[in-house]
C-alpha positions in Angstrom: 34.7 -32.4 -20.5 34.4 -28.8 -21.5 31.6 -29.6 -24.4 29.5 -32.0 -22.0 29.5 -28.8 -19.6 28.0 -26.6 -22.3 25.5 -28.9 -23.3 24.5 -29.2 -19.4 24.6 -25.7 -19.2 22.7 -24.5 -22.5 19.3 -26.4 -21.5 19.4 -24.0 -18.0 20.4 -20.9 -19.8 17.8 -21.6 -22.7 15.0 -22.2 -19.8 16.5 -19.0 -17.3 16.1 -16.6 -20.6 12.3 -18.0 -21.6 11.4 -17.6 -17.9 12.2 -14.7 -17.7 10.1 -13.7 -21.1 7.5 -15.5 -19.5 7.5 -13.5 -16.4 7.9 -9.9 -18.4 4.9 -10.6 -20.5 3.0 -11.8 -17.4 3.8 -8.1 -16.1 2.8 -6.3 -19.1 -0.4 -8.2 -19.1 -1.2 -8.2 -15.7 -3.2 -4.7 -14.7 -1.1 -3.5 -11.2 -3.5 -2.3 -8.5 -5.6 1.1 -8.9 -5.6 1.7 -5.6 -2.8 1.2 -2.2 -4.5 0.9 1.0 -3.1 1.5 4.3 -5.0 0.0 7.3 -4.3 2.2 10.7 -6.1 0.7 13.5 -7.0 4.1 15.6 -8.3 2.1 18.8 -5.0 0.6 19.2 -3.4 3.9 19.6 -6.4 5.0 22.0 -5.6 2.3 24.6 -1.8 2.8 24.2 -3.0 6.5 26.0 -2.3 6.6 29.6 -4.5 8.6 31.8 -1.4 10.3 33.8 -0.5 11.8 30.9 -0.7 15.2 30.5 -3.6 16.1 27.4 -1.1 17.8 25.4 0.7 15.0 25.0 -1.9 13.0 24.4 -3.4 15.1 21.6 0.6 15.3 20.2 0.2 12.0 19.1 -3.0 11.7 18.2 -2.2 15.1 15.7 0.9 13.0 15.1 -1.5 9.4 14.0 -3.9 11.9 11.9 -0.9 13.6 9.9 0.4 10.1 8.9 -3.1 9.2 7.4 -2.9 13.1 5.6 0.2 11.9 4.4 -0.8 8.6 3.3 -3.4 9.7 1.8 -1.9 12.5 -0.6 0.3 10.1 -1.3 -2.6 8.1 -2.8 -3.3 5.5 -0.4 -6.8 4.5 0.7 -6.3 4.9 4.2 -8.6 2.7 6.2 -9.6 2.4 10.5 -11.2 -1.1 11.2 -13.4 -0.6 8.2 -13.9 3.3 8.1 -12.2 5.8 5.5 -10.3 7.8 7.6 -8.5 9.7 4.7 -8.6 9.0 0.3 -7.3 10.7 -2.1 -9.3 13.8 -3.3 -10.6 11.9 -6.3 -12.3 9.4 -4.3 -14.3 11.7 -1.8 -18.2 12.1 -3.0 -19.4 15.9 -3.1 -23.2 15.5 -2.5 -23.9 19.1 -2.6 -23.7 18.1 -6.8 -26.5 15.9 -7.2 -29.5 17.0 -8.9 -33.1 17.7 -6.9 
């Protein structure tokens, strides 16, 4: 009984150990993502705004919306609103004042 066992068992444990070789070449091979992105969707926040509240409250969380993009963002994330870069990485901003005339 025992030995009809093993040679059920050695098959799975000979195919567990080769998948999992498989699957730590594939993520050697595979290149991992250059780049994270968040999405923030700023609009969203806008119409969550009530009218009857008083501005300082109002620009609290919209200070507190724009710090998590900051924060995102030096943390390396592309940080994206409905399509516009709201924040990158410093490596990713473009300084036109260097191109040449």
């Amino acid at each position: 009984m025992k030995r009809a066992l093993i040679r059920s068992l050695r098959p799975m444990g000979l195919g567990l150990l080769g998948g999992l070789v498989a699957i730590s070449l594939h993520q050697s091979i595979t290149p991992q993502p250059s780049l994270p992105i968040a999405i923030l969707d700023r609009g969203s926040l806008l119409n969550t705004l009530d009218d009857t509240q008083p501005e300082s409250d109002r620009a609290e969380r919209i200070r507190i919306f724009e710090s998590a993009a900051r924060h995102l963002a030096d943390a390396g994330y592309l940080v994206i609103d409905r399509g516009w870069v709201i924040a990158a990485p410093e490596d990713f901003y473009v300084d036109l004042d260097t191109r040449s005339p």
